[in-house]
N, C-alpha and C positions, 0 to 999 in steps of 0.2 A: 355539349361543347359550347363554350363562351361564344359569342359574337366577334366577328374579327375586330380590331382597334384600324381606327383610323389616326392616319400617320399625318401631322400638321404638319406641314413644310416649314421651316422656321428662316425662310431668306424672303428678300423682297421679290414681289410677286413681280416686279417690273424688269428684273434680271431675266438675261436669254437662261432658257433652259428649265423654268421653274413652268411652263405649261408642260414640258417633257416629264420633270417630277411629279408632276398632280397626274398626267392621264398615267405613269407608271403605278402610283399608287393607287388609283383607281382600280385598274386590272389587279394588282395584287389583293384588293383587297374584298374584289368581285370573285377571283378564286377560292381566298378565303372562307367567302360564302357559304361557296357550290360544295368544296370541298368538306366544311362543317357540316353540313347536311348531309351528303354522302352517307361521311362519315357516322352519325347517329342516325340515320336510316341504316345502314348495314349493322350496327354496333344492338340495334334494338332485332337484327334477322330480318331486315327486309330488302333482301339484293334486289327486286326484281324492280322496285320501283325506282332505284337510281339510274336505271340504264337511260333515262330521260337525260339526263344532264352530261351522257358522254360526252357528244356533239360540242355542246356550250363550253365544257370541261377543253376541249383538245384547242378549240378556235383561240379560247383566251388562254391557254398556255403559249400557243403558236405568236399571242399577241404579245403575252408578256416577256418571252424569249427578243421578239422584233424591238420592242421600246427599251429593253435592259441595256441591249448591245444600242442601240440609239443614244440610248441616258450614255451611258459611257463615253461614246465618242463625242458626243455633243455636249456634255456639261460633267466631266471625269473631273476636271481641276475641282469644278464649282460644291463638288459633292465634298471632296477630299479635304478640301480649306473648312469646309464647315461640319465640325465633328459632331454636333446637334445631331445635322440631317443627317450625316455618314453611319451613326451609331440608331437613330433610329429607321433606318434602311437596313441593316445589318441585321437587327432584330426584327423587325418583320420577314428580313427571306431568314431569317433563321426557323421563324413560326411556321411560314410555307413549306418550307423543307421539310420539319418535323412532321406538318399536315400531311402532308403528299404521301410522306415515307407510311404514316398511318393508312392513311384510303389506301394505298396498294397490298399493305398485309393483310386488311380487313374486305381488301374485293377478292385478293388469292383466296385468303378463308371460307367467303361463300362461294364462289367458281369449287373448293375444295369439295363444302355441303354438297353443291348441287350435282358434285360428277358421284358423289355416294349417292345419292335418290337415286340417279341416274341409272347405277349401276343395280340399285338394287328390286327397280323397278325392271330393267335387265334379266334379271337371277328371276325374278316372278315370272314372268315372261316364258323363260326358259323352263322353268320346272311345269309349267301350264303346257307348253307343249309335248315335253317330253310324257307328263301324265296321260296327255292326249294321245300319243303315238304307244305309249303301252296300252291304254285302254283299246287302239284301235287295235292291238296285234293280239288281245287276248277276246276278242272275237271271235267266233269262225265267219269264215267269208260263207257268202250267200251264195247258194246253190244255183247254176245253171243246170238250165235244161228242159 
């Protein structure tokens, strides 16, 4: 997966609101990241090592959920009047989106793999003891007395 793009703010940096846009894009694009990696970590078979990045994953969703509705109420005009920034926002959560939508099919997929090992390590299991309980029954039991 390509590296996330970094989204240039195209207003003056001295307007309210434009340190709101940079830490938004910041997180969006710190998501970006995690979620690329994720993603080619799972995509190459390797669920077990992304469970590292849930944590980080959930904090900076939590954050970029907090700054979005921030950005909104705090500089909604200022995004709207500037169709640069408006359309390049637009296309970045369109990217996030698309990401996101990807890391969940491809972490359902392995959660899928690993409930078949699971199950089939299960069935081993099971026929291990059942051979076990037939071999015990075709014994004779040991003589008292």
């Amino acid at each position: 997966m390509d590296a996330p793009r970094k989204i240039p703010a195209q207003v003056d940096p001295a307007a309210p609101g434009n340190a709101a846009v940079s830490e938004f894009v910041d997180v969006m694009d710190e998501l970006k990241s995690i979620l690329a990696e994720e993603n080619d970590l799972l995509s190459q078979g390797l669920p077990a090592s992304v469970l590292e990045t849930i944590g980080e994953k959930e904090q900076l969703s939590q954050k970029y959920g907090v700054l979005g509705n921030d950005l909104v109420d705090r500089s909604g005009g200022q995004i709207l009047s500037d169709g640069a920034l408006r359309e390049k926002l637009l296309e970045a959560s369109a990217e996030l989106v698309a990401m996101t939508e990807e890391n969940r099919q491809l972490l359902s997929n392995a959660l899928a793999a690993t409930r078949r090992r699971v199950d089939k390590v299960m069935d081993a299991i099971r026929t291990c003891e059942e051979d076990d309980t037939r071999n015990s029954d075709d014994q004779p039991s040991p003589r008292r007395g």
